[in-house]
C-alpha positions, 0 to 999 in steps of 0.5 A: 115681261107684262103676262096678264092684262085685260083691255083697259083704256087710258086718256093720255095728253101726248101719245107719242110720249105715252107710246114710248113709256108702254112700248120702251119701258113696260116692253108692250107690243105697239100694233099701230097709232090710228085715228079714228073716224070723224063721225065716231070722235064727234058722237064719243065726245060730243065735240064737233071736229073732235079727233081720236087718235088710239094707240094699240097694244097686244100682249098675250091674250089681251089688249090695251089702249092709249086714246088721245082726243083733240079738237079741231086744229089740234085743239086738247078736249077736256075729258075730265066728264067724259068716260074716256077710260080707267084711272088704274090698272094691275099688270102681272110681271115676270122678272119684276125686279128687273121691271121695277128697275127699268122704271126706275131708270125712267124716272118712275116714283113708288110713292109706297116703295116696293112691298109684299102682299101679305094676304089673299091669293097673292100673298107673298109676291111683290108690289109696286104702284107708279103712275104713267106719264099721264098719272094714270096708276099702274099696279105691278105684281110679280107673278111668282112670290118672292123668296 
């Protein structure tokens, strides 16, 4: 359904839960969970025994990633002064209504329900914001104008 995405980075608190809403609701390809190096994890964070561990998705020429950091012992980081990864991103979907369902029925919230651009380049399509279950914002457009 998701056509279009760059390679953006979110910082998520529970991988496994975070996968399942990309993979099960959004219908992104998981490639693989791995963790990262120690020595990478500790230089990134700036936190000894510091864990990274980066879920991996493709689309059609483009990627995406969900990065969970942890201490030692499974201890959570704050990455809240950390450059850990973006806060939004814009997806373009095809068979968007049927998207917007899918995320509805996963419990999703559009605090400004589903609208039509009205200007620019993507006047006349359909829009929706919802946040991940990390409260990172999604911005979905459709990738044809509505009739």
């Amino acid at each position: 359904m998701i056509l279009s995405l760059h390679h953006p980075s979110f910082t998520v608190e529970d991988i496994e839960r975070s996968v399942a809403f990309y993979r099960d609701v959004l219908g992104l390809t998981l490639e693989g969970i791995w963790e990262r190096d120690p020595a990478y994890s500790e230089g990134v964070t700036g936190v000894p025994g510091a864990r990274l561990k980066v879920a991996y998705f493709t689309l059609p020429n483009a990627s995406f990633e969900l990065v969970e950091y942890t201490g030692g012992k499974g201890v959570k980081i704050d990455t809240s002064t950390n450059n850990t990864g973006s806060a939004h991103v814009c997806f373009i979907a095809d068979d968007f209504d049927a998207l917007a369902d899918r995320l509805k029925e996963a419990g999703a919230v559009f605090p400004g329900g589903v609208n039509v651009i009205p200007g620019g380049s993507n006047k006349g399509k359909k829009i929706v914001y919802v946040e991940d279950p990390d409260n990172n914002t999604l911005e979905i457009i459709s990738s044809e104008v509505s009739v």
